[in-house]
DRENRO-887478 format. One line per field, with one value per residue: residue number from 0; residue in three letters; x negated, y negated, z of N, C-alpha, C, O in turn. Coordinates in Angstrom, 2 decimals. Example, Ala and Ser with C-alpha at 12.3 -4.5 7.8 and 13.67 -1.06 7.14 Angstrom:
2
dodren: [0 | 1]
balum: [ALA | SER]
n.xx: [-13.19 | -12.85]
n.yy: [5.69 | 2.25]
n.zz: [7.80 | 7.08]
ca.xx: [-12.30 | -13.67]
ca.yy: [4.50 | 1.06]
ca.zz: [7.80 | 7.14]
c.xx: [-13.20 | -12.90]
c.yy: [3.30 | -0.03]
c.zz: [7.80 | 7.87]
o.xx: [-14.24 | -13.41]
o.yy: [3.32 | -1.14]
o.zz: [8.46 | 8.04]
END
This chain:
67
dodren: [0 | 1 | 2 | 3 | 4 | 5 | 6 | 7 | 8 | 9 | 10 | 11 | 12 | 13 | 14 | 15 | 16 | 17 | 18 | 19 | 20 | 21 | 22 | 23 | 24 | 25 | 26 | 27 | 28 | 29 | 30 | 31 | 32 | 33 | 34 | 35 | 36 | 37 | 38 | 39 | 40 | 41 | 42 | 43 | 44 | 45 | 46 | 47 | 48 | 49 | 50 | 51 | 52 | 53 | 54 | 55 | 56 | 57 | 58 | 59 | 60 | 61 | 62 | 63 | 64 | 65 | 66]
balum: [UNK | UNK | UNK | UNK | UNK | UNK | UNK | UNK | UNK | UNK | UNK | UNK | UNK | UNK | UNK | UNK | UNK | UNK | UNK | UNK | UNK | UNK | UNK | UNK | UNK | UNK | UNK | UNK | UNK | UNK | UNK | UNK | UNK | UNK | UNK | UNK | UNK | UNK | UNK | UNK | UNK | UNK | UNK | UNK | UNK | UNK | UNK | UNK | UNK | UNK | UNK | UNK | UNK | UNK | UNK | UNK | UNK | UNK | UNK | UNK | UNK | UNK | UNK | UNK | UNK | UNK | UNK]
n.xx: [-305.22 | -304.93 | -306.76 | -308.28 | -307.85 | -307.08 | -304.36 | -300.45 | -297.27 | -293.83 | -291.43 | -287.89 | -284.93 | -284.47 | -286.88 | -290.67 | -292.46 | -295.63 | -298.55 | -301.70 | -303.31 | -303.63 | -304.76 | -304.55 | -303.05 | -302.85 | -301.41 | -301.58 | -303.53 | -306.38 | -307.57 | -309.63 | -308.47 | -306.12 | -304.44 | -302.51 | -299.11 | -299.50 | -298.38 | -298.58 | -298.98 | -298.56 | -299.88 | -297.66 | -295.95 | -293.44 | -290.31 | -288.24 | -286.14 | -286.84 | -288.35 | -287.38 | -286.24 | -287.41 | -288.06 | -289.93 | -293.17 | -296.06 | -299.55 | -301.30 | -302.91 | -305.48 | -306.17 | -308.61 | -308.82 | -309.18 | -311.52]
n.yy: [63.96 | 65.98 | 68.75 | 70.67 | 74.25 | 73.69 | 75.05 | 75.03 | 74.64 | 74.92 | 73.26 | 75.22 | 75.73 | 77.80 | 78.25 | 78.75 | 78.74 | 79.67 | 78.42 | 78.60 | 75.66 | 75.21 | 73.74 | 70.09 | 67.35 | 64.29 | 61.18 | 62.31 | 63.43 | 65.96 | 66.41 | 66.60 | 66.20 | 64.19 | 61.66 | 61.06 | 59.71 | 59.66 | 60.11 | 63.00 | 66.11 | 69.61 | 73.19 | 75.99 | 78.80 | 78.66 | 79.00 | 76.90 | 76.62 | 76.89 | 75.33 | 72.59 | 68.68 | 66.84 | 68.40 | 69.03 | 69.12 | 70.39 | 70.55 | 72.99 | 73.69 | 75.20 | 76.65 | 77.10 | 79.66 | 80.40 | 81.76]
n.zz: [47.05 | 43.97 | 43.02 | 39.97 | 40.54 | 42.85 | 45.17 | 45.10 | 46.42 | 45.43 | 46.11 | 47.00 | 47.08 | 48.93 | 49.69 | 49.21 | 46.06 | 45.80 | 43.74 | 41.99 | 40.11 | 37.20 | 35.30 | 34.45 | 33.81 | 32.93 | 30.91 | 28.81 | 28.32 | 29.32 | 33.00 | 35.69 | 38.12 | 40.24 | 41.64 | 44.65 | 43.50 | 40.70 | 37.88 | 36.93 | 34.58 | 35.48 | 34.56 | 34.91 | 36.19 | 36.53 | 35.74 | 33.26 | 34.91 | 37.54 | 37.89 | 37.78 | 37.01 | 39.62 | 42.00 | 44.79 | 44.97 | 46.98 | 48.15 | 48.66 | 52.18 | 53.58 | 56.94 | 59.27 | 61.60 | 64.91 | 67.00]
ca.xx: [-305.72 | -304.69 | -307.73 | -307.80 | -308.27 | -305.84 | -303.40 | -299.61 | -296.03 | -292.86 | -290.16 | -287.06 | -283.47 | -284.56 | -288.01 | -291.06 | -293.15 | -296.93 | -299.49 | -302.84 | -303.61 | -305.09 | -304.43 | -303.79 | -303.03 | -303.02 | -301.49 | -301.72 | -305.10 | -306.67 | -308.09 | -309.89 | -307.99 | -304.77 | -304.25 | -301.23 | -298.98 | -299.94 | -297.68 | -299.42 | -298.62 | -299.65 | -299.08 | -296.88 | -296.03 | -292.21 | -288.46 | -287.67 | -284.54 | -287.02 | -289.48 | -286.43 | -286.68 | -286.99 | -288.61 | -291.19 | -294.61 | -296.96 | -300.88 | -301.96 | -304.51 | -305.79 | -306.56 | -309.93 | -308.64 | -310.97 | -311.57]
ca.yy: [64.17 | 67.32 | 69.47 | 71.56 | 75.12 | 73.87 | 75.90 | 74.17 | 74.90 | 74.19 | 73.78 | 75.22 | 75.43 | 78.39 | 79.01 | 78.03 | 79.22 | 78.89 | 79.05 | 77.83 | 74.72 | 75.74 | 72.70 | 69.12 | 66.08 | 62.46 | 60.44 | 63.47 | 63.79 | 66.90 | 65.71 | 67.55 | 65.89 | 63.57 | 61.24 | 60.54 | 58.51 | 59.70 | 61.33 | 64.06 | 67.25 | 70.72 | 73.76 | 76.44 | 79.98 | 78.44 | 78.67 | 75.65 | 76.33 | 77.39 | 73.74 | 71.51 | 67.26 | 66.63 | 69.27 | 68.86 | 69.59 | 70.40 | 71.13 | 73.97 | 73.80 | 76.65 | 76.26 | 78.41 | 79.79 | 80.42 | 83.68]
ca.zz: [45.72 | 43.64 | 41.77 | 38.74 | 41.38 | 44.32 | 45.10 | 45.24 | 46.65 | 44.57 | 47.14 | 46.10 | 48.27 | 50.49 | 49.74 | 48.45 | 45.12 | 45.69 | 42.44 | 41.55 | 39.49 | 36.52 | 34.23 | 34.86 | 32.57 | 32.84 | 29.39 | 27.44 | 28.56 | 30.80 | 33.76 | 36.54 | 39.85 | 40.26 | 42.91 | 44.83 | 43.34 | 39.57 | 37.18 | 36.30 | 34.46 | 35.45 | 33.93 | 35.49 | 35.46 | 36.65 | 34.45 | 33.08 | 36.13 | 38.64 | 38.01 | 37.56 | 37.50 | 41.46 | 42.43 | 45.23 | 44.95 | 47.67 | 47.94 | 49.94 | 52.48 | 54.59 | 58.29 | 59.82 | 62.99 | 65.79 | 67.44]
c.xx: [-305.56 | -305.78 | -307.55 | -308.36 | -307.58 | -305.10 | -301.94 | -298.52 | -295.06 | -292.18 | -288.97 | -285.78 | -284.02 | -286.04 | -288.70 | -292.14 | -294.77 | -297.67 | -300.39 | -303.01 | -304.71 | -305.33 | -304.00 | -303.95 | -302.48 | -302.65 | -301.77 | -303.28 | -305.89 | -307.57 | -308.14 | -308.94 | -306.76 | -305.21 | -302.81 | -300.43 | -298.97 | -298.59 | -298.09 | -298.52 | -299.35 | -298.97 | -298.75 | -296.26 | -294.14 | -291.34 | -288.46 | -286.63 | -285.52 | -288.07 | -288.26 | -287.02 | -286.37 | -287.49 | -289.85 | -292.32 | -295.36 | -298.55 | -300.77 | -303.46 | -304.37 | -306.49 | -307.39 | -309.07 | -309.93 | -310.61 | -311.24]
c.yy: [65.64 | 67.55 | 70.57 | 72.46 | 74.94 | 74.62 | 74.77 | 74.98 | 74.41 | 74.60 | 74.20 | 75.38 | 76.55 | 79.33 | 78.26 | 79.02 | 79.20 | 79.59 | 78.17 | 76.86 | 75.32 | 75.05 | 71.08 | 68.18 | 64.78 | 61.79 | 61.34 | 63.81 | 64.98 | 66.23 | 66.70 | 67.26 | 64.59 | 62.81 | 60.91 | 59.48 | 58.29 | 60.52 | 61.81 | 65.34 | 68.53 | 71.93 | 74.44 | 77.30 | 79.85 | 78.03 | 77.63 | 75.16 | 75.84 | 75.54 | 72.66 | 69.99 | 67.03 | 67.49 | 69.00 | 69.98 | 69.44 | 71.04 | 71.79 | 73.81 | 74.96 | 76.27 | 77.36 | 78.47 | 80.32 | 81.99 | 83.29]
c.zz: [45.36 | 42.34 | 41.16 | 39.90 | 42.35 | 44.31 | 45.48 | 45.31 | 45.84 | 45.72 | 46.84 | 47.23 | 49.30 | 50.80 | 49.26 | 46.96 | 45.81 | 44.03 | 42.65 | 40.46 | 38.84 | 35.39 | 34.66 | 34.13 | 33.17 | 31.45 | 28.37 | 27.17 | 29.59 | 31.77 | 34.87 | 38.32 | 38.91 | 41.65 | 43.40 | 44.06 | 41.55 | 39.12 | 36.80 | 35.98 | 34.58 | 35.21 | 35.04 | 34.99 | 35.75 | 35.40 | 34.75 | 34.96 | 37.11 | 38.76 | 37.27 | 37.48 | 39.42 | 41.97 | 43.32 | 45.06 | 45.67 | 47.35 | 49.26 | 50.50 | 53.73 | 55.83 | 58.73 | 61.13 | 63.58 | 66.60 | 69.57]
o.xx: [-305.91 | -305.82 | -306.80 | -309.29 | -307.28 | -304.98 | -302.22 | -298.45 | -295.34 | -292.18 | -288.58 | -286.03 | -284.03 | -286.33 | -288.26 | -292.42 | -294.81 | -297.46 | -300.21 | -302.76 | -305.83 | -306.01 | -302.94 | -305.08 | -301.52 | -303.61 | -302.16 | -303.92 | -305.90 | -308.38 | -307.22 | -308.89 | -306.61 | -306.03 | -301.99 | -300.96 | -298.60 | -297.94 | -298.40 | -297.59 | -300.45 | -297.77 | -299.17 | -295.86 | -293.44 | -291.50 | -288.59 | -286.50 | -285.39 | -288.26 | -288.48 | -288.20 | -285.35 | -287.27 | -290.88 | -292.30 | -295.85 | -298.74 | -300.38 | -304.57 | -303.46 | -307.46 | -306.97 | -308.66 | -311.06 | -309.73 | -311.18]
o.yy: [66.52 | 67.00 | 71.45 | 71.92 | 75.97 | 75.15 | 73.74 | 75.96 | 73.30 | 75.71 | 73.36 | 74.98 | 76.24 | 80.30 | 77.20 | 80.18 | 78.24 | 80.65 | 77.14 | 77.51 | 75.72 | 75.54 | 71.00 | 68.04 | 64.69 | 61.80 | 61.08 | 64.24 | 64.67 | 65.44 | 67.46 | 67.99 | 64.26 | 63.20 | 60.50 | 58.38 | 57.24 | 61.32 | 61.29 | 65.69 | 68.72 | 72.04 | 74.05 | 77.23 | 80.76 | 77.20 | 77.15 | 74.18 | 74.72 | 74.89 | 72.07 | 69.87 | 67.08 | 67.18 | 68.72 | 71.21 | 68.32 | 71.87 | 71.45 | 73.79 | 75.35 | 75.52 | 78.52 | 77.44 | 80.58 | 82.86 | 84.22]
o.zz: [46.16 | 41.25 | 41.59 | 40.50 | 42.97 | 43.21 | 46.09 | 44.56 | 45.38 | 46.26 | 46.04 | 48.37 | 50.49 | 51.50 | 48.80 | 47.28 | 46.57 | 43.44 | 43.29 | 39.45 | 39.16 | 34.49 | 35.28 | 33.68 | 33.93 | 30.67 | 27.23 | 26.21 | 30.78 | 31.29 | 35.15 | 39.31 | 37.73 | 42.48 | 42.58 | 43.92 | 41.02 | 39.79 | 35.72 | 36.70 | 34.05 | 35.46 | 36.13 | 33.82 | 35.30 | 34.50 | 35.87 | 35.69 | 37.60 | 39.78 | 36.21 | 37.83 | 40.11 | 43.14 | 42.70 | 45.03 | 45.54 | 46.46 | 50.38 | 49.95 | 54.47 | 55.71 | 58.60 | 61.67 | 63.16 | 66.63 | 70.37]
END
């Protein structure tokens, strides 16, 4: 599930983007979360080039390491 505040990867051929989710729509509707599986739109500080059709999209999650 992706929430309005996640942070998300755009993968691109030899790298990846990351940004924060600071918008997300459903049916032309805003909506606070997405679930897999949804077409959802979110906005994005990416060029038309750089957020192409096909483009994967990952959620970031952060791992606590231990001491």
């Amino acid at each position: 599930m992706l929430h309005v505040g996640d942070r998300v990867a755009y993968e691109r051929q030899v790298d990846f983007i990351e940004e924060d989710v600071t918008s997300l729509h459903l049916d032309d509707q805003a909506v606070e979360e997405a679930r897999s599986g949804d077409h959802a739109g979110l906005k994005t500080g990416l060029s038309k080039e750089q957020a192409r059709k096909g483009t994967r999209v990952y959620r970031v999650t952060r791992v606590a390491r231990g001491n």
